[in-house]
C-alpha positions in Angstrom: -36.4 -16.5 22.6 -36.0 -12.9 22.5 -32.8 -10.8 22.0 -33.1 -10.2 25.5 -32.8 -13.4 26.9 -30.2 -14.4 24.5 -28.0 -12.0 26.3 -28.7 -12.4 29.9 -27.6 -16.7 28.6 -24.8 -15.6 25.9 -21.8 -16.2 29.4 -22.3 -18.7 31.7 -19.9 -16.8 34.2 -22.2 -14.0 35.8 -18.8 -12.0 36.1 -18.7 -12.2 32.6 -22.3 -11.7 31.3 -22.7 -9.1 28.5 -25.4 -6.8 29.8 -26.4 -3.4 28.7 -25.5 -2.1 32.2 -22.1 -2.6 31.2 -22.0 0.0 28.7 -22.1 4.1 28.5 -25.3 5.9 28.5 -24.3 6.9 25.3 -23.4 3.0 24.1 -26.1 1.8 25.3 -28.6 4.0 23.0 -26.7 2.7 20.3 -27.3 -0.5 21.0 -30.9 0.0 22.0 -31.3 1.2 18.6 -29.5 -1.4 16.7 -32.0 -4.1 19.1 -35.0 -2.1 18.0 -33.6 -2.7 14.5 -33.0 -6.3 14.8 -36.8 -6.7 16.1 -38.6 -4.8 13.4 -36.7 -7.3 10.8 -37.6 -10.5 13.1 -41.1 -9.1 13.0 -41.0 -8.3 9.6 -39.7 -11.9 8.0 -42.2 -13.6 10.5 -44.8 -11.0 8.6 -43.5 -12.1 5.3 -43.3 -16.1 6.3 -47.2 -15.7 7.7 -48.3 -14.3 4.3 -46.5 -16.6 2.2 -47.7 -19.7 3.7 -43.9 -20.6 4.5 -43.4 -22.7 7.5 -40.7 -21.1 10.4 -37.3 -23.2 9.9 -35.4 -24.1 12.6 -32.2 -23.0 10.8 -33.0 -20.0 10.5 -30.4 -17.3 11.9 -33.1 -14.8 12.8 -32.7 -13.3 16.1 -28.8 -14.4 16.5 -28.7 -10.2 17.7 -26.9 -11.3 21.1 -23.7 -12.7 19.2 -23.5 -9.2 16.9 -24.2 -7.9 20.4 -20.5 -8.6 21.6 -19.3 -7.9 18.5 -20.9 -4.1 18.9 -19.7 -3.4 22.3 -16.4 -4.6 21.7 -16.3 -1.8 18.5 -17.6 0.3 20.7 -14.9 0.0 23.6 -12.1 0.3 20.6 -13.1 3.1 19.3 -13.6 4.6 23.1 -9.7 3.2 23.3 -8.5 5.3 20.3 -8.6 2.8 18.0 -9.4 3.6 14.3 -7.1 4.4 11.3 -3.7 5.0 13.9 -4.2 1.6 14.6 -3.6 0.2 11.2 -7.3 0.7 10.0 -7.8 2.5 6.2 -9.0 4.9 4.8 -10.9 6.0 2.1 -9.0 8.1 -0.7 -8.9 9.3 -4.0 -6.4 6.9 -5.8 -6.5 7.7 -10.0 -4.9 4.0 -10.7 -3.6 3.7 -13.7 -3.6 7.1 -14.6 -7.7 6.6 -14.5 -10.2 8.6 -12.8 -10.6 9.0 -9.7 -11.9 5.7 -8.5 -12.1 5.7 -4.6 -10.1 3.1 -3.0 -8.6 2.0 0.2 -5.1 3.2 1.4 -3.7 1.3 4.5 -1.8 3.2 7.0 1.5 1.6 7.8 1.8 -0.5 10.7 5.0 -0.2 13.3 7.6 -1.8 11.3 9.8 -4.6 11.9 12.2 -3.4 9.9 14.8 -5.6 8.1 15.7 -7.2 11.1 13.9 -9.6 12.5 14.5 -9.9 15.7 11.3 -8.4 16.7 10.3 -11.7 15.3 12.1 -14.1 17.9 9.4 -13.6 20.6 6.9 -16.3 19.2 8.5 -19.8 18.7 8.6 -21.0 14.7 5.8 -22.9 13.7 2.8 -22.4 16.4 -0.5 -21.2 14.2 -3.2 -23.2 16.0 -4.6 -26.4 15.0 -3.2 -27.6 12.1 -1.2 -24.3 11.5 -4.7 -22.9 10.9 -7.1 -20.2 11.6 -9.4 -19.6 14.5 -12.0 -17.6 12.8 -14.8 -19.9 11.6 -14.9 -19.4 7.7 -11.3 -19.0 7.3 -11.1 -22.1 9.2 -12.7 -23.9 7.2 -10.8 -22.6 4.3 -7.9 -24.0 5.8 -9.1 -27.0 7.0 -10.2 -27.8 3.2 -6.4 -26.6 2.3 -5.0 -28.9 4.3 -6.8 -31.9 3.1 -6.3 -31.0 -0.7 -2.5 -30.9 0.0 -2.6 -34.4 1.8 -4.8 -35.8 -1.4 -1.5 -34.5 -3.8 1.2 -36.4 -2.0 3.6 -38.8 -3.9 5.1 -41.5 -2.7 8.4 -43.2 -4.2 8.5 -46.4 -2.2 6.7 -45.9 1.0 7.7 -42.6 1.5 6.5 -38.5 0.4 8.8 -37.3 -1.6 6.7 -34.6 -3.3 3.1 -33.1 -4.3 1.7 -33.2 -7.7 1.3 -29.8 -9.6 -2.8 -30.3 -9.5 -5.2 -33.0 -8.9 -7.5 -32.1 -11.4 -8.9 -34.9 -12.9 -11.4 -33.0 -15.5 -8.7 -33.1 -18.4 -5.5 -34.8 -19.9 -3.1 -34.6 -17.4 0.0 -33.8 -19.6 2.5 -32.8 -17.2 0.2 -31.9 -13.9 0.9 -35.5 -12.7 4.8 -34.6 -12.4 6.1 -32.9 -9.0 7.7 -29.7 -10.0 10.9 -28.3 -7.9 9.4 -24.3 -8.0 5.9 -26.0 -6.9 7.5 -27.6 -4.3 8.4 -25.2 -2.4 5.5 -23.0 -0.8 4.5 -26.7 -0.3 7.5 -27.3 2.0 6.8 -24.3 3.5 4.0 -24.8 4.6 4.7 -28.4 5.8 7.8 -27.0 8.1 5.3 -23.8 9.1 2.5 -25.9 10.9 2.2 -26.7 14.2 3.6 -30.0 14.5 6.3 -29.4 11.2 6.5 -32.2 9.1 10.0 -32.7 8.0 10.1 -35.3 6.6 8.9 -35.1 3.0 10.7 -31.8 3.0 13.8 -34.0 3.5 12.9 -36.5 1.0 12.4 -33.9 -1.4 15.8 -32.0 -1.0 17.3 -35.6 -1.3 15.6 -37.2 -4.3 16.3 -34.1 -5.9 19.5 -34.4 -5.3 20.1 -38.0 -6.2 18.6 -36.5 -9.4 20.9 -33.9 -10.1 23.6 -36.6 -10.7 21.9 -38.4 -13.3 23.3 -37.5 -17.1 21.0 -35.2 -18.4 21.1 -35.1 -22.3 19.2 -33.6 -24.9 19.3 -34.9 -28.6 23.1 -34.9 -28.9 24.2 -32.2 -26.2 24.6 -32.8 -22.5 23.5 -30.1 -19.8 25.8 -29.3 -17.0 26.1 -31.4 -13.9 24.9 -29.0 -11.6 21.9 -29.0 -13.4 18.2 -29.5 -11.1 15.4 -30.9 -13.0 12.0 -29.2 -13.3 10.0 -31.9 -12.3 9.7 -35.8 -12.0 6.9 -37.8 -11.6 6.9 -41.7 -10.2 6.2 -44.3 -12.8 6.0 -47.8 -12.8 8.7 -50.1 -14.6 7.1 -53.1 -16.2 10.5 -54.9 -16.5 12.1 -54.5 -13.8 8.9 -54.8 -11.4 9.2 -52.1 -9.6 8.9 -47.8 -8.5 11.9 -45.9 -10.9 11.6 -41.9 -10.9 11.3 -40.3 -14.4 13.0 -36.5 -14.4 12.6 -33.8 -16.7 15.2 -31.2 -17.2 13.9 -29.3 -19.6 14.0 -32.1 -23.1 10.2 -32.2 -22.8 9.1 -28.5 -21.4 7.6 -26.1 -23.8 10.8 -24.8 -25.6 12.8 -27.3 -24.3 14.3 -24.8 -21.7 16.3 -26.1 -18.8 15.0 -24.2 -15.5 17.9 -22.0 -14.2 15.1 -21.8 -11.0 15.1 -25.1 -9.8 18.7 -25.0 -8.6 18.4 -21.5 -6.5 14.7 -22.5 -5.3 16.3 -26.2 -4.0 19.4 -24.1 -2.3 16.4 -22.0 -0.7 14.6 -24.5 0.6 17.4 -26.2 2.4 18.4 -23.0 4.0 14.6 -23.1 5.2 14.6 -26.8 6.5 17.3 -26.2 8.2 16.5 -22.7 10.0 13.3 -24.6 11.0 14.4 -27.6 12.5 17.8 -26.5 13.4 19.4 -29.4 11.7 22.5 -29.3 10.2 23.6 -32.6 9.5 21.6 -32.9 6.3 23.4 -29.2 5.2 26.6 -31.0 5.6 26.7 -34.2 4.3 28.9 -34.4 1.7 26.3 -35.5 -1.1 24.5 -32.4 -0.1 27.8 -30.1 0.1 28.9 -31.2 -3.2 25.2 -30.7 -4.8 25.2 -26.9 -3.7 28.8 -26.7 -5.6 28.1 -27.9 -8.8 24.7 -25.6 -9.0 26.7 -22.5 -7.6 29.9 -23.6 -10.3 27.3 -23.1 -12.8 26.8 -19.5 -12.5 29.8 -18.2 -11.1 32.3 -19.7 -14.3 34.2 -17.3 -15.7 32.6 -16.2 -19.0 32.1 -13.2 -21.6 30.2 -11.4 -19.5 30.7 -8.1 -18.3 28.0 -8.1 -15.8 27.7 -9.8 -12.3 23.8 -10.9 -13.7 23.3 -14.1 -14.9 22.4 -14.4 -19.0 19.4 -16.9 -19.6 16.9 -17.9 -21.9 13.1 -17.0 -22.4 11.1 -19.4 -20.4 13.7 -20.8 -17.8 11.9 -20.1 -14.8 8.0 -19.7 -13.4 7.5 -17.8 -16.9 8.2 -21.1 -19.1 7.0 -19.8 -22.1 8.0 -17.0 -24.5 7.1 -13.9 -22.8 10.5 -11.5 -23.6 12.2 -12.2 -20.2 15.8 -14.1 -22.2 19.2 -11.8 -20.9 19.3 -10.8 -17.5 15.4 -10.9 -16.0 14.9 -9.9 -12.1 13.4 -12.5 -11.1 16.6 -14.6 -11.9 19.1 -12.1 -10.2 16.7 -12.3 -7.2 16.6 -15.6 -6.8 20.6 -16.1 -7.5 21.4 -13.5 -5.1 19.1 -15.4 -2.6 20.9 -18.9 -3.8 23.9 -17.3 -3.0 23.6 -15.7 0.6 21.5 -19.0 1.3 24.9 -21.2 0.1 27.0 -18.7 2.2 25.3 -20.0 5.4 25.6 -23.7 4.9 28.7 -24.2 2.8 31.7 -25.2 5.1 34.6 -24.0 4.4 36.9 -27.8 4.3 38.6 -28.7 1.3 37.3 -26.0 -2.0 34.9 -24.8 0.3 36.7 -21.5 1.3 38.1 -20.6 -2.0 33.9 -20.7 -3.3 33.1 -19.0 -0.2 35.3 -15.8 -1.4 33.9 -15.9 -5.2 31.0 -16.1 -3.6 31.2 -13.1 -1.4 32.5 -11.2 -4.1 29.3 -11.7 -6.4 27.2 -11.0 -4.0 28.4 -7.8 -3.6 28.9 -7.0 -7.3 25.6 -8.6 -8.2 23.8 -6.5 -5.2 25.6 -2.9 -6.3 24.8 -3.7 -10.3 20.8 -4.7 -9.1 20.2 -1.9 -6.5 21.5 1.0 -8.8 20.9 -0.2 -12.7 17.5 -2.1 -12.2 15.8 0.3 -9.9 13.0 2.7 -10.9 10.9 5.2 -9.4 9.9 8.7 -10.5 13.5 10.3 -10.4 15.4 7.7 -12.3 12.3 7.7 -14.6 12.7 11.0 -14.9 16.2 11.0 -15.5 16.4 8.2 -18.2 13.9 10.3 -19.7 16.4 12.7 -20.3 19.5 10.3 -20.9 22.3 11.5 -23.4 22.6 9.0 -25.9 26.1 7.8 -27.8 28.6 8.2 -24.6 31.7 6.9 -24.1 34.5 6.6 -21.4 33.7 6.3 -17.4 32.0 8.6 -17.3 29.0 7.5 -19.0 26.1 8.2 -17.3 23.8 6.5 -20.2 25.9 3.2 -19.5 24.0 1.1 -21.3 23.4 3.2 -24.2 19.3 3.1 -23.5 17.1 5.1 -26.1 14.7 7.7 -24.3 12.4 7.1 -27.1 12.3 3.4 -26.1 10.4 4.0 -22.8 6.7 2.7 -23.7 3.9 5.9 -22.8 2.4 3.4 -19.5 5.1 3.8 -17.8 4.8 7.6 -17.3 0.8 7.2 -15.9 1.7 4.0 -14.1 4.6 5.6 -12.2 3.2 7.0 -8.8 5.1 9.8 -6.9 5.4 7.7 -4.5 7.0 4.3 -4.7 9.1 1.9 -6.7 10.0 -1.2 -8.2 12.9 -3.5 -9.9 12.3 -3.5 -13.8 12.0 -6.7 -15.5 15.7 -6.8 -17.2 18.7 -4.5 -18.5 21.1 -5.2 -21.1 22.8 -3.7 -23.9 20.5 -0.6 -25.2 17.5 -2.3 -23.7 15.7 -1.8 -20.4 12.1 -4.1 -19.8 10.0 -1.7 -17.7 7.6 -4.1 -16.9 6.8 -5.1 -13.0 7.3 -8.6 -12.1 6.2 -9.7 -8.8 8.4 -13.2 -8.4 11.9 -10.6 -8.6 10.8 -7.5 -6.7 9.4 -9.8 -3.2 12.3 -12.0 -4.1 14.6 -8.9 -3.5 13.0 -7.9 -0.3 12.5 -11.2 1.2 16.8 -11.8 0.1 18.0 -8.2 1.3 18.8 -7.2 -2.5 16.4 -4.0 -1.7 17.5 -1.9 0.4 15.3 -0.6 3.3 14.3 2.4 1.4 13.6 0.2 -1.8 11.8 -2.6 0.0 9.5 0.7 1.4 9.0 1.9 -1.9 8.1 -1.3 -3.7 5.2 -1.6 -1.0 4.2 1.9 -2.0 4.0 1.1 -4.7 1.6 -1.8 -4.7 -0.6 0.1 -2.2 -0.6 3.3 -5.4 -1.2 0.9 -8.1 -3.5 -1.8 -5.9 -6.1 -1.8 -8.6 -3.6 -2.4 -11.2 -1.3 -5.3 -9.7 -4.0 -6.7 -6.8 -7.4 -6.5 -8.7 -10.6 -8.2 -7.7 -7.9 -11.7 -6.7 -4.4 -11.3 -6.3 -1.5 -11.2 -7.9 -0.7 -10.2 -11.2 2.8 -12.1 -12.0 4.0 -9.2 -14.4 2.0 -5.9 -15.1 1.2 -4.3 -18.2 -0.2 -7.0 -20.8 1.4 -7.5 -23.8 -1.3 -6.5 -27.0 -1.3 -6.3 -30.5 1.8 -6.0 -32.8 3.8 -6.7 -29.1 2.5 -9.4 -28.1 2.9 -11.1 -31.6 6.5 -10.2 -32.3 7.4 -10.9 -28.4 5.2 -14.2 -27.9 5.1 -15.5 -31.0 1.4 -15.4 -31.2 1.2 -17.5 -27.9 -2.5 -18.9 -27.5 -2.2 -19.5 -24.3 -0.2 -16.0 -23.2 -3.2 -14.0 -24.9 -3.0 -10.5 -22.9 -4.8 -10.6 -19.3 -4.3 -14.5 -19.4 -1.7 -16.9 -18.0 2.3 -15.3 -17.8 1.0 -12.4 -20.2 -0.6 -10.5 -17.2 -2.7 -13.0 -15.2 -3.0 -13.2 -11.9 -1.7 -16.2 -9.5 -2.9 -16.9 -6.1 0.2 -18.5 -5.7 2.4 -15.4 -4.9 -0.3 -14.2 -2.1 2.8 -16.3 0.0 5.5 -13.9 -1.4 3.2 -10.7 -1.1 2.8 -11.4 2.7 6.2 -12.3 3.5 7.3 -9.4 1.8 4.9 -7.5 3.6 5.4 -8.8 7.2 9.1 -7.9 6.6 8.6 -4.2 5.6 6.3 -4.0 8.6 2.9 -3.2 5.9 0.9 -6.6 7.1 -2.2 -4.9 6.7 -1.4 -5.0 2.8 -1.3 -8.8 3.0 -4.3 -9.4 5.1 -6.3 -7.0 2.6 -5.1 -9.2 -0.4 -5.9 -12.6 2.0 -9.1 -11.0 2.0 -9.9 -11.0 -1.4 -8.3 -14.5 -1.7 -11.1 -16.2 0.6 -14.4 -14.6 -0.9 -13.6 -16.4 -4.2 -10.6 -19.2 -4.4 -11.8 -22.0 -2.7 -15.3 -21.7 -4.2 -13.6 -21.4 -7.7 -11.7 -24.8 -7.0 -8.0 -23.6 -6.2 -7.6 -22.6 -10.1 -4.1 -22.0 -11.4 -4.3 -18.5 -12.4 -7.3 -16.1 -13.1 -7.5 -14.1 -16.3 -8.5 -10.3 -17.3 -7.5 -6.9 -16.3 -8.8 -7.1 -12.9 -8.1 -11.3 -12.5 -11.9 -11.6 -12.5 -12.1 -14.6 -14.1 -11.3 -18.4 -14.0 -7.8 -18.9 -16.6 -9.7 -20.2 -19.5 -6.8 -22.9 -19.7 -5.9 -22.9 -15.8 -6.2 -26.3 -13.8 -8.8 -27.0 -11.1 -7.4 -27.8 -7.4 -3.6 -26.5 -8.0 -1.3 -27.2 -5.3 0.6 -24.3 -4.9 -2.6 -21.9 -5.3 -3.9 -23.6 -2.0 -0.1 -23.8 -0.1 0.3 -20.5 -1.4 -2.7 -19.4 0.7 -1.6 -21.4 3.4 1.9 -20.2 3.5 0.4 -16.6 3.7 -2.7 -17.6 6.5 0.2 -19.2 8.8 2.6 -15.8 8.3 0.1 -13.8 9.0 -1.1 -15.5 12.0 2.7 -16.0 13.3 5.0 -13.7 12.1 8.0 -15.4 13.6 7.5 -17.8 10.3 8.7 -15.2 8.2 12.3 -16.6 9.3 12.3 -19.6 7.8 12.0 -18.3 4.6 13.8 -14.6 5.1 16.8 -13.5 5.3 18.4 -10.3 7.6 20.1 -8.1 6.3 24.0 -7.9 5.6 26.2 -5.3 7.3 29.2 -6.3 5.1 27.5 -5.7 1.6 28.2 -1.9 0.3 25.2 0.0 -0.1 24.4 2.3 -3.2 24.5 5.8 -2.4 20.6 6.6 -2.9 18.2 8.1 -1.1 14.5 6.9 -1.0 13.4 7.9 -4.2 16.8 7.1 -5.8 18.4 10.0 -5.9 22.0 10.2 -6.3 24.0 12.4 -3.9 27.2 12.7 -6.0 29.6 12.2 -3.0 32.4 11.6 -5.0 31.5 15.3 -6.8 32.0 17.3 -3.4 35.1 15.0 -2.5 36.7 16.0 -5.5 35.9 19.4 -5.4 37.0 19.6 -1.5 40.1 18.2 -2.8 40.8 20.5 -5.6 40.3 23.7 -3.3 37.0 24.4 -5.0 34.7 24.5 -2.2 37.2 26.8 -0.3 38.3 25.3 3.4 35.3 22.5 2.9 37.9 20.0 4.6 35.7 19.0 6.8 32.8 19.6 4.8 34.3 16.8 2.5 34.8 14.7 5.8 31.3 14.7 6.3 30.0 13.9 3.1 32.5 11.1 2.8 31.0 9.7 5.8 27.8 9.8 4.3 29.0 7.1 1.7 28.0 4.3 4.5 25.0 5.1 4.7 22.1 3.7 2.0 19.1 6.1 3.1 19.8 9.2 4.4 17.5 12.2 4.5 19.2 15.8 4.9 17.8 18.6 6.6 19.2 22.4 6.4 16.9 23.8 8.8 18.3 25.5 11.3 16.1 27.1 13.3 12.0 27.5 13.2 12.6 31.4 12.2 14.6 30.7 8.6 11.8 28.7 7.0 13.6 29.1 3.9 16.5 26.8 4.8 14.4 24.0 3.5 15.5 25.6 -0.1 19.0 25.9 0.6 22.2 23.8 -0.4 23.7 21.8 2.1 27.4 23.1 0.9 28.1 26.5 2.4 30.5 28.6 -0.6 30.9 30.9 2.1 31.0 30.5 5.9 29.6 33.6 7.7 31.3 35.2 10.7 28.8 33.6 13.2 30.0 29.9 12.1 33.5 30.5 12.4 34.7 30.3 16.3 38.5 31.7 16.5 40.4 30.4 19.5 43.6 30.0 20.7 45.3 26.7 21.5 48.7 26.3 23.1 49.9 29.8 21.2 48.0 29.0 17.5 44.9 30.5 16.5 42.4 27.6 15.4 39.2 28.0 13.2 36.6 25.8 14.0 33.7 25.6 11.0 30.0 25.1 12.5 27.9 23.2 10.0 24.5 23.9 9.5 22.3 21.2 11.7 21.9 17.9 9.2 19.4 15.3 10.7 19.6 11.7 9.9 16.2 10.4 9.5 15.1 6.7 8.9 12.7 5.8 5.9 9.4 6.2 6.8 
């Protein structure tokens, strides 16, 4: 059958037939020439086949020019309807990396936003992503429809019922503790279970309440006993020969590498209740009094008075998705982010009966200590980069800028090539004369997804990601902290880990995993062009591989010499990120909006401070000269978390744009002298100041 009469057949409604009297004179040439094309390589391969002796095949997908037909003509009528890059498309640019040379790469324009609110979201109901939750293009489909069936094969069931999925199904080694169901695994399991079409609640329910009948067991190891509050890392379903029956086995940390109790589990099982119930809108299982009590003794935990002197919580090495020695023990982000989240989560479901409203108010208070301490001491872009750089060392009193007494000298060379112009990010952890400069993934989407970042930060962390794509995205996403440790630093730090060799595992390797907390963090700041580009990437090579745990090298090229086959949360993390994508309005079961009533930082996009309290005390002291309402305004600028000042006044004086806000002088043709009821008034004009919102 020709091309031809494949497209007079491709419609069966004549209204609807694709014909090339459809299309422009000047469309149609182009198609006549990609037809003339598709016939010289039919006539060609049929050349080649005769030649060869190689008998036609009735598979073959020769001459299938009448479906790339519609796909043509509807290119054709998008880019006659202005499509292009202003509709989200890229573009190619120079991007220099990592400080590297030049290498061309893609930069995505940024879509509208939907800014930190989501109401934007409301319009599509939770949960509806086709069948199964799934895709309806045709190899992504089947991608999902594979997804799906792996995450049925890796249910557990305690008695009859699903009360989990194991942490990989691979069956080509020992399983050690792969056969366990881990609490941080869980959950972009649960997610996507409560994100499908028909959400299925009810293993998410078992979870949250096996869990919890867990938490109350005595949890000892050798002679000491762990809090009550405690959540185990995993547990696994065994078989009790004496007693005949199904027992669960929990593991809170007495047999994990280091013998580290997870100060994750707790915040991650706070999290997910908050998302079981946002999806199915029930509260009873919130407030049942097992349930409220649980939340208290994890949130008791961290909020006890203690030594410290910081709102941040103090933890080990290896007490969270990084269970190994990787130099994360004081205060890492990716703990803050998840207590903070923990926190706000707690504040929606904790009633307020008996202790419930004095917790309430310690726990509004640390949310807005913990958000202040996180937004201005953990932030870095190339301002604060550049001031650290020049830090005074040795000060004392309140007036410290250096407050934690960091070293200048102690800022490793990458971070000066890896820092764009352009962007952002949360640093790993700050304490005493020591700042980790490294980027984490888990803490910086964490802080977007929670409303830690502000608007201007979240921006900036997604700048950054699109500046530095080759460096934190690679050939499969994502790397889970960014640079490597080598050398004399990654034996004094790991302790010679094998299995954290640099590029591999925790030590720079790259998850598939966190594609679920790139997109939501991208939905959310309005970039999903950046998650579909990394979904992308994600289907040429993951299922093929066998859902490995992590991928290993510079660029996550490779298969994790030590990584498990078929890994649950590789394929829910994809899933998680397929059924965003596809229905943004599931971005609220897992985000939060932001919070009017926590005090904002005084910064501006790239961090700068704008030393309000200077210009109020100088107003005050007579400094500034009749600045009284100068000083009014500036106060009033202390609300605000992004503001962007303009001094331009007119299009004549282009050289406003160089000029201080603060007038030392007001000339005659700002001052307007009136009278008013027999008293002669001075009105001050200020100079035009536009607000304008982060791009």
């Amino acid at each position: 059958m020709s091309p031809a009469q494949k497209l007079e057949i491709s419609c069966d409604d004549p209204e609807q037939k694709t014909t090339p009297g459809n299309l422009t004179p000047n469309e149609t040439e182009i198609l006549e020439t990609v037809a003339d094309a598709w016939n010289n390589i039919i006539r060609d391969v049929s050349g080649a086949r005769t030649d060869s002796n190689i008998p036609a095949n009735s598979d073959d997908k020769c001459g299938n020019f009448a479906d790339d037909y519609v796909n043509i003509k509807t290119m054709l009528q998008t880019s006659s309807d202005g499509g292009g890059a202003e509709n989200g498309d890229s573009e190619e640019v120079t991007n220099s990396g990592n400080g590297g040379g030049g290498k061309a790469s893609s930069v995505l324009k940024p879509s509208p936003s939907v800014g930190m609110s989501l109401e934007n979201l409301m319009e599509v109901p939770i949960g509806s992503s086709g069948k199964n939750g799934g895709s309806e293009n045709g190899s992504a489909t089947s991608m999902m429809d594979e997804a799906w069936e792996q995450l049925s094969r890796s249910y557990v069931y305690f008695k009859g019922q699903r009360v989990g999925t194991l942490a990989a199904i691979d069956t080509g080694g020992e399983a050690l503790n792969y056969n366990q169901v881990f609490v941080r695994d869980f959950v972009p399991c649960g997610l996507a279970c409560l994100m499908k079409t028909d959400a299925d609640v009810d293993i998410v329910k078992n979870f949250l309440l096996k869990t919890l009948h867990l938490q109350g067991w005595e949890k000892r190891i050798d002679n000491f006993t762990l809090g009550e509050g405690v959540m185990p890392a995993s547990f696994k379903v065994i078989q009790d020969p004496s007693r005949q029956k199904e027992v669960l086995q929990a593991d809170f940390g007495g047999t994990a590498i280091g013998r580290v109790a997870p100060v994750d589990s707790g915040f991650w099982w706070i999290i997910l209740l908050r998302s079981y119930t946002k999806c199915t809108h029930d509260y009873s299982l919130s407030e049942l009094p097992q349930v409220q009590r649980g939340m208290k003794l994890i949130l008791n935990l961290c909020l006890s008075d203690g030594f410290d002197t910081f709102p941040t919580l103090l933890c080990a090495d290896g007490c969270s998705m990084i269970d190994r020695r990787m130099g994360i023990y004081g205060y890492p982000i990716e703990i803050q982010a998840l207590f903070f989240f923990a926190l706000r989560c707690a504040r929606q479901l904790l009633k307020p009966e008996h202790d419930g409203k004095e917790l309430i108010e310690r726990i509004d208070k640390r949310i807005t200590a913990l958000s202040y301490h996180i937004q201005n001491y953990y932030w870095l872009d190339f301002t604060q980069l550049n001031n650290i750089y020049r830090y005074k060392t040795e000060e004392y009193s309140h007036t410290a800028v250096n407050k934690f007494n960091v070293i200048p000298e102690s800022i490793p060379d990458w971070v000066f090539e890896f820092m764009p112009l352009r962007g952002g990010y949360f640093i790993g952890n700050v304490s005493p004369a020591r700042m980790d400069f490294r980027w984490f993934l888990v803490g910086n989407c964490i802080a977007i997804l929670s409303c830690l970042a502000t608007p201007s930060q979240a921006t900036a962390v997604m700048d950054l990601i699109e500046e530095r794509w080759a460096d934190l995205i690679g050939e499969m996403p994502l790397k889970i902290a960014y640079p490597a440790l080598e050398g004399h630093e990654w034996r004094s730090v790991t302790g010679c880990d094998p299995k954290n060799t640099r590029w591999s595992y925790h030590n720079g390797g790259s998850w598939p995993v966190l594609l679920w907390l790139l997109t939501a963090a991208s939905i959310k700041t309005g970039r999903p062009q950046i998650a579909k580009r990394a979904i992308e990437l994600v289907e040429q090579r993951l299922a093929k591989d066998g859902w490995p745990e992590y991928y290993d090298g510079i660029t996550g090229r490779y298969i994790g010499k030590q990584a498990r086959k078929y890994q649950t949360w590789s394929v829910t993390g994809y899933l998680v990120a397929k059924l965003m994508i596809e229905n943004p309005s599931n971005l609220l079961i897992i985000s939060l909006e932001e919070d009017k009533k926590i005090a904002k930082p005084k910064l501006t996009r790239n961090g700068e401070q704008l030393r309000i309290h200077e210009v109020r005390k100088a107003g005050q002291s007579g400094e500034l000269g009749g600045a009284s309402v100068a000083t009014a305004f500036f106060v009033s600028l202390e609300r605000c978390s992004c503001v962007k000042i303009s001094t331009v006044d007119s299009d004549v004086d282009e050289e406003a744009n160089d000029r201080p806000l603060m007038l030392t002088k007001y000339p005659s043709f700002l001052t307007d002298a009136s009278s008013h009821h027999g008293r002669t008034t001075t009105n001050y004009k200020l100079p035009i100041c536009s607000f304008v919102p982060p791009l």
